[in-house]
PATI-280876 format. One line per 5 residues: their letters; for each residue x, y, z of C-alpha. Coordinates in nm, 4 decimals. Layout:
a) X,Y,Z ~ ...
% end
This chain:
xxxxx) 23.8277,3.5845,-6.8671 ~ 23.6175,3.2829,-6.8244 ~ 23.3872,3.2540,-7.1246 ~ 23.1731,2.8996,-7.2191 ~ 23.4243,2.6194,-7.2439
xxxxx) 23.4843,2.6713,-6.9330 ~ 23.1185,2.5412,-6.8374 ~ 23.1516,2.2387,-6.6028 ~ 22.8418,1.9797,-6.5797 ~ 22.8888,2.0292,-6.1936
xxxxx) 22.7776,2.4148,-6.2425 ~ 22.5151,2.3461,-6.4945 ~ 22.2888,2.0615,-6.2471 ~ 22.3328,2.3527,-5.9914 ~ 22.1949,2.6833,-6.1837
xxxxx) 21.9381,2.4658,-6.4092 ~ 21.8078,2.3784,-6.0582 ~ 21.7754,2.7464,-5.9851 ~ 21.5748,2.8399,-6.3186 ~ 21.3655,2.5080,-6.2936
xxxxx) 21.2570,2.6944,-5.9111 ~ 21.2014,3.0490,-6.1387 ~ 21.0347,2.8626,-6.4128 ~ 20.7373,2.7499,-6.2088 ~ 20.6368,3.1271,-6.1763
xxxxx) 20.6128,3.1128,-6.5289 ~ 20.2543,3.0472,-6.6827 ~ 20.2105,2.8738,-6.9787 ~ 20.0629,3.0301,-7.2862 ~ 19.6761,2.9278,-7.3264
xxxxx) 19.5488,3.0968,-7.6053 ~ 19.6499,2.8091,-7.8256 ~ 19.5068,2.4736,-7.7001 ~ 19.7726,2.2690,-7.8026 ~ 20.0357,2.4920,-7.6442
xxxxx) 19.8541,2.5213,-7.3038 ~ 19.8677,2.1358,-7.2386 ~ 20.2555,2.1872,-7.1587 ~ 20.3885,2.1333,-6.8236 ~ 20.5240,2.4833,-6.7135
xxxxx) 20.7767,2.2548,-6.4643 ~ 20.9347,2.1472,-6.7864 ~ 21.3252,2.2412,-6.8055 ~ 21.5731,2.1485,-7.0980 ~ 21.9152,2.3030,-7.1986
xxxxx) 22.1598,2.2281,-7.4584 ~ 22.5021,2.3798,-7.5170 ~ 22.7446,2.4133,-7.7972 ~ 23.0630,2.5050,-7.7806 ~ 23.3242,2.5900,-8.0615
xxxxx) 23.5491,2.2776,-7.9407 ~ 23.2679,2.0494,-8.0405 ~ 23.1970,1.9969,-7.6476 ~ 22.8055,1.9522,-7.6227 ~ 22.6153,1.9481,-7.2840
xxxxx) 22.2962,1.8993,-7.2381 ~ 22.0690,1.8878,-6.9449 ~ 21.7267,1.8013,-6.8539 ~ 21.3965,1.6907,-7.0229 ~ 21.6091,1.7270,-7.3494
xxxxx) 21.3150,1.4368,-7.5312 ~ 21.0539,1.6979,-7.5222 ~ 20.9453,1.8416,-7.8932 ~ 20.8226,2.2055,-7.9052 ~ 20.6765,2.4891,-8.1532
xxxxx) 20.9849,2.7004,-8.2677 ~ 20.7013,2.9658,-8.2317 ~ 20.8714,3.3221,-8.2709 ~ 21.2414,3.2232,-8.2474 ~ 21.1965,3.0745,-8.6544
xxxxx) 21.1822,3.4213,-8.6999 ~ 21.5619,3.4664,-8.6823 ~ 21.6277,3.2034,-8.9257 ~ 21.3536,3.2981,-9.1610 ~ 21.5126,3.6444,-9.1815
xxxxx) 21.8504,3.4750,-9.2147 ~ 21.6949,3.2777,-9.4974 ~ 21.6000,3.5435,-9.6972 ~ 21.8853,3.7896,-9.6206 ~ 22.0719,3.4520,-9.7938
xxxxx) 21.8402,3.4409,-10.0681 ~ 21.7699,3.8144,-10.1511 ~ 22.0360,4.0196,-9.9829 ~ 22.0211,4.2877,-9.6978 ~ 21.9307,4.5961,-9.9195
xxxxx) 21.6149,4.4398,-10.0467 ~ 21.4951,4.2435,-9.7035 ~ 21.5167,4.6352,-9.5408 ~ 21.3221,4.7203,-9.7758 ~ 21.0209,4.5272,-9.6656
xxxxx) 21.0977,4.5475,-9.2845 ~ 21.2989,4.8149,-9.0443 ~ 21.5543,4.7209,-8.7536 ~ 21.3719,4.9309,-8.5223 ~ 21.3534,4.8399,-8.1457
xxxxx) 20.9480,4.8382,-8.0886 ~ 20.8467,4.9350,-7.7169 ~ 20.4618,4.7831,-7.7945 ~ 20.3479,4.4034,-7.7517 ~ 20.4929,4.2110,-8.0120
xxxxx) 20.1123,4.1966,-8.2029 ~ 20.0668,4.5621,-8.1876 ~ 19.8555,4.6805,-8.4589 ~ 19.8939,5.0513,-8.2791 ~ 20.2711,5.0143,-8.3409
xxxxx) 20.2512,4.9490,-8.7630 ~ 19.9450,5.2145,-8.8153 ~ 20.1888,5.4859,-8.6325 ~ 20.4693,5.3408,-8.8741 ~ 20.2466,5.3474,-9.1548
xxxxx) 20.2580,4.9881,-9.2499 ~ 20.6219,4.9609,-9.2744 ~ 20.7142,4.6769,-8.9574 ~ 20.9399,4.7959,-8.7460 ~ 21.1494,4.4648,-8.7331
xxxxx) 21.1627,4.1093,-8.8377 ~ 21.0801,3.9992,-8.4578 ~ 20.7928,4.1388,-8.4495 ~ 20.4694,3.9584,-8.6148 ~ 20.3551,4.2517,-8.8194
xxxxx) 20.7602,4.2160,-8.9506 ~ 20.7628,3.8692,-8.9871 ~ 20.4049,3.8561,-9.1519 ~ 20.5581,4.0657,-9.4113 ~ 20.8640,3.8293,-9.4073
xxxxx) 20.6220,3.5261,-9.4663 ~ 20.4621,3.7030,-9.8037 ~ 20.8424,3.6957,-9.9412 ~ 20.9901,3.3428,-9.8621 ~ 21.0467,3.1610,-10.1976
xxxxx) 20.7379,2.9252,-10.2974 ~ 20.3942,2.8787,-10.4673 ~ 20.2095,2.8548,-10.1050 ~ 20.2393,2.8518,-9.7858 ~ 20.3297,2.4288,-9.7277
xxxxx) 20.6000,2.4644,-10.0333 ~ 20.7983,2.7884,-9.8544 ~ 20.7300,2.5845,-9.5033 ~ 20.9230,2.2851,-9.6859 ~ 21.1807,2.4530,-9.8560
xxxxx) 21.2475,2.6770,-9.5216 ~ 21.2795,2.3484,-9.2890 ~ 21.4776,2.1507,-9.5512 ~ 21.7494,2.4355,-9.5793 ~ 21.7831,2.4674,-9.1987
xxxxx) 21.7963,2.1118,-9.1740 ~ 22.0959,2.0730,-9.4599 ~ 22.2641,2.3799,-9.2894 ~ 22.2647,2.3029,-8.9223 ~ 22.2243,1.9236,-8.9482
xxxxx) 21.8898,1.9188,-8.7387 ~ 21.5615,1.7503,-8.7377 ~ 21.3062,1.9909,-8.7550 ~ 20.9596,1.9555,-8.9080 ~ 20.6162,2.0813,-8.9232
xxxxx) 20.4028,1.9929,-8.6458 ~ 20.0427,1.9394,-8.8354 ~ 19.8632,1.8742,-8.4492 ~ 19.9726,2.2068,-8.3526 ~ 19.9002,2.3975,-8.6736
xxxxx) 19.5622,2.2539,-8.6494 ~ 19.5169,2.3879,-8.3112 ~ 19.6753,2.7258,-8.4028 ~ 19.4203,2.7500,-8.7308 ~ 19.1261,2.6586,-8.4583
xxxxx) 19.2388,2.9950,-8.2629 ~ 19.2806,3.2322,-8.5630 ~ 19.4128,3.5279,-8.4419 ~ 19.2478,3.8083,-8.4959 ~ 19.5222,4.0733,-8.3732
xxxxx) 19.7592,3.8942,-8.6749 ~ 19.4643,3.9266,-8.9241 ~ 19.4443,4.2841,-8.8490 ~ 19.7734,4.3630,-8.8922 ~ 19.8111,4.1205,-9.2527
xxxxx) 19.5226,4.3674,-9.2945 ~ 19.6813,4.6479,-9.2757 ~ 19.9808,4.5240,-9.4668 ~ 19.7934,4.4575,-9.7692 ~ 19.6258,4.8452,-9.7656
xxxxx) 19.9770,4.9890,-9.7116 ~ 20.0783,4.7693,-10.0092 ~ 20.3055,4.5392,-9.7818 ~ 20.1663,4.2032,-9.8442 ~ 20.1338,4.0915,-10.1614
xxxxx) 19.8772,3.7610,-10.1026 ~ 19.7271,3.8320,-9.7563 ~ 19.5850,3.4608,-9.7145 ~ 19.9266,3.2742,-9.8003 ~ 20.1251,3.5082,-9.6103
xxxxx) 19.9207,3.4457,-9.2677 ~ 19.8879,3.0811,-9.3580 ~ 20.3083,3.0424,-9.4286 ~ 20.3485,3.2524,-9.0705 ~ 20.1431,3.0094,-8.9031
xxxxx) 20.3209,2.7355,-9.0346 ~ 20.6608,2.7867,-8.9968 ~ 20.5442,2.8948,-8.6484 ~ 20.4840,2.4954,-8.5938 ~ 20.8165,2.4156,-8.7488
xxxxx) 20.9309,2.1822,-8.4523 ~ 21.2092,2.0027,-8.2963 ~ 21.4122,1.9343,-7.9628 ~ 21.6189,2.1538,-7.7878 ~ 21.9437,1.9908,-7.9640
xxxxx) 21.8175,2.0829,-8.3073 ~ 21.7241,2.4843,-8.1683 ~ 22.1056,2.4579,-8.0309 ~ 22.2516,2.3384,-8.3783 ~ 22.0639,2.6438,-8.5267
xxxxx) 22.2659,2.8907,-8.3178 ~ 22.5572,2.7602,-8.4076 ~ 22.5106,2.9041,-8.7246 ~ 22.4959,3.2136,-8.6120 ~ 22.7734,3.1766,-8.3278
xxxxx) 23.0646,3.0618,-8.5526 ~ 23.1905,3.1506,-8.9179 ~ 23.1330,2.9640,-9.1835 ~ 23.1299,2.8311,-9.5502 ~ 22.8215,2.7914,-9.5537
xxxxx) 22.6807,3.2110,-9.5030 ~ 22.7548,3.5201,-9.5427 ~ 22.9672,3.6617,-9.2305 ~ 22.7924,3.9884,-9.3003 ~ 22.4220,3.8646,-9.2583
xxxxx) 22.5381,3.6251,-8.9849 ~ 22.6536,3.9520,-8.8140 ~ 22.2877,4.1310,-8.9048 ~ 22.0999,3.8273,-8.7561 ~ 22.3379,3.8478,-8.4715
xxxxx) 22.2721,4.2301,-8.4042 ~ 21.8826,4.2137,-8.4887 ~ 21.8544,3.9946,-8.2163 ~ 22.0139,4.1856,-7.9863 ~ 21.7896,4.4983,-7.9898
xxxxx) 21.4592,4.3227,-8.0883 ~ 21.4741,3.9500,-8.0037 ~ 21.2744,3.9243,-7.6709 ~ 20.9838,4.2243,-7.7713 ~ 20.9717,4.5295,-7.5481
xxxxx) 21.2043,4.3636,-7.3238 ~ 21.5064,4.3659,-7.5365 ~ 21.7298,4.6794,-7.3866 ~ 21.6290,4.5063,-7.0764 ~ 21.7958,4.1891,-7.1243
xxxxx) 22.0812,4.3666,-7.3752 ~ 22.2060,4.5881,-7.0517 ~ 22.1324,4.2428,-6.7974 ~ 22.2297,3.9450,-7.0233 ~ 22.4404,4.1436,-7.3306
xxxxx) 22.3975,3.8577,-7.5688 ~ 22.1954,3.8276,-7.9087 ~ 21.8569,3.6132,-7.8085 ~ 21.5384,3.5604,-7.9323 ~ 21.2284,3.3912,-7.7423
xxxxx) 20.8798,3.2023,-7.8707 ~ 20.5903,3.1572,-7.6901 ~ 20.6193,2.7436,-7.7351 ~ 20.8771,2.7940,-7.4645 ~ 21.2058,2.7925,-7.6852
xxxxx) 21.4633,3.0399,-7.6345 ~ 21.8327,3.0717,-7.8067 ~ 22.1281,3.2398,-7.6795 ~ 22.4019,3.3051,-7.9404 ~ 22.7883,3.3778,-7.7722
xxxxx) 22.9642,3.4670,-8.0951 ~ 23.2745,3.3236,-8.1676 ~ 23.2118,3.0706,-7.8871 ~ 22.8582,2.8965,-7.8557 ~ 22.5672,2.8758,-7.8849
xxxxx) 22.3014,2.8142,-7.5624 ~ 21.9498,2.6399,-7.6480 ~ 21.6661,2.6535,-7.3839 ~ 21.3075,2.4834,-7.3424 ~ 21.0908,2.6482,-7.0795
xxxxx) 20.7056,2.6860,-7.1377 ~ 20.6430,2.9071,-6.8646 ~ 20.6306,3.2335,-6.9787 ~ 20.6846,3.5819,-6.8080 ~ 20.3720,3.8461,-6.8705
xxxxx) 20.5843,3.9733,-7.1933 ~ 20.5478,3.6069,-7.3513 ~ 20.9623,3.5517,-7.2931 ~ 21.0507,3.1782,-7.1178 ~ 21.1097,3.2452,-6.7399
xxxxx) 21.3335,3.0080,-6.6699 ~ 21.5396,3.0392,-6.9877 ~ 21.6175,3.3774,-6.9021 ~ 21.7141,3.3021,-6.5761 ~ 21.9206,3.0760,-6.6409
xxxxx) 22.1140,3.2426,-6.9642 ~ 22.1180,3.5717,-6.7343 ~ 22.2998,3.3301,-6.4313 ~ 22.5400,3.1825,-6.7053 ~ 22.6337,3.5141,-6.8851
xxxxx) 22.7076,3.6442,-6.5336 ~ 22.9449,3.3973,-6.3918 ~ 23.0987,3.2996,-6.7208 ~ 23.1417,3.6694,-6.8298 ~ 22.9597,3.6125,-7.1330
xxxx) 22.8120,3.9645,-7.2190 ~ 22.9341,4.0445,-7.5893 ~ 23.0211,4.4006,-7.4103 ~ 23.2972,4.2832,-7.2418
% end
């Protein structure tokens, strides 16, 4: 059994080398101005281990969108805050086999999102976080992750701008749709607080101090909603492609379109990647590669 401590710096230059070579396949997202101005070359990787051992490797100074992967912490927030029992109420654990903006996929549901990972599902998540608007529950979100996990994060206010100048008209649809189902309770501040926590930023230290959260026990949470987050990610983290990646990788994940991309190894790690190039689901290429090449020759997979 090999597992992540046994990571050498030696094998990390040589597979980040291989994703950086995958990564350049990868086309950065340009439907947000802001985002598309990133370098899809860019590589960074940051690893915790349970021993306190850290590596890192690559353009670790850049500052990204978390983009989708706040999702995983937002529903960790509230599962914190509220409990599991009520959160399901709002939103399902459902694997979705549509495009993570599918307005198809919520009418056939009826309004009621399929998961937290998906934006119809985290829309609804958005209407529920504690605060009187949208910058107050952005605050209070960034501030708890920050006391928890000891990072830096904080709201990006160039790349919100640029994300308000695109409004997206497949999310209004669906907050649309949430509000006649009776899903949303204040359409306008829940699409405003999901666009802003989507700008919540940071490097790819702080996204690795966030999995640790979710890799190791704690004082500070609930083993059992640790455990939820942990297993939500698994069957819904990276959008249609999740059994994919569960039978190929066998680790809880979850992508953004900013380029981030966590790996969680319970019990042992946690794996942080930056890669702006995208694959034509919106997952980081080179990420993937490289957490697929690691989970492989470290025997990784939470399968066994």
């Amino acid at each position: 059994m090999k597992g992540l401590n046994k990571l050498t710096t030696t094998e990390l230059s040589v597979w980040v080398q291989q994703a950086k070579i995958q990564a350049k396949q990868g086309r950065v997202i340009d439907r947000i101005p802001q985002l598309s101005l990133a370098d899809p070359g860019l590589f960074a990787v940051q690893i915790c281990c349970k021993s306190e051992k850290s590596i890192s490797f690559g353009d670790t100074a850049c500052i990204f969108p978390l983009m989708s992967v706040i999702k995983t912490f937002s529903l960790l927030y509230l599962l914190e805050h509220f409990g599991a029992e009520t959160v399901f109420g709002w939103v399902g654990v459902e694997p979705s086999d549509a495009p993570f903006n599918s307005l198809e996929q919520l009418v056939s549901d009826r309004g009621y999102p399929r998961n937290p990972m998906i934006n119809s599902g985290a829309i609804t998540l958005a209407d529920k976080l504690p605060g009187n608007d949208a910058s107050d529950r952005t605050l209070l979100l960034c501030q708890w992750l920050n006391q928890l996990a000891g990072c830096q994060l904080y709201l990006d206010e160039v790349m919100l701008a640029s994300v308000r100048l695109t409004r997206s008209t497949a999310n209004e649809a669906i907050a649309n749709y949430l509000t006649e189902t009776g899903h949303l309770e204040n359409l306008e501040t829940a699409l405003d607080t999901y666009n802003e926590i989507c700008c919540i930023s940071g490097r790819v230290e702080d996204l690795a101090q966030l999995g640790k959260l979710l890799a190791f026990e704690n004082s500070l949470l609930k083993s059992q909603n640790r455990r939820i987050v942990n297993a939500v990610m698994s069957i819904c983290g990276l959008y249609e492609a999740s059994a994919e990646f569960a039978v190929r990788i066998g680790l809880p994940m979850k992508s953004g379109i900013g380029g981030g991309l966590i790996a969680i190894v319970p019990g042992e790690g946690a794996i942080a990647c930056y890669s702006p190039g995208l694959d034509n689901i919106g997952n980081p290429l080179g990420g993937l590669v490289f957490v697929e090449t690691l989970a492989r020759e470290l025997q990784l997979s939470v399968f066994g």
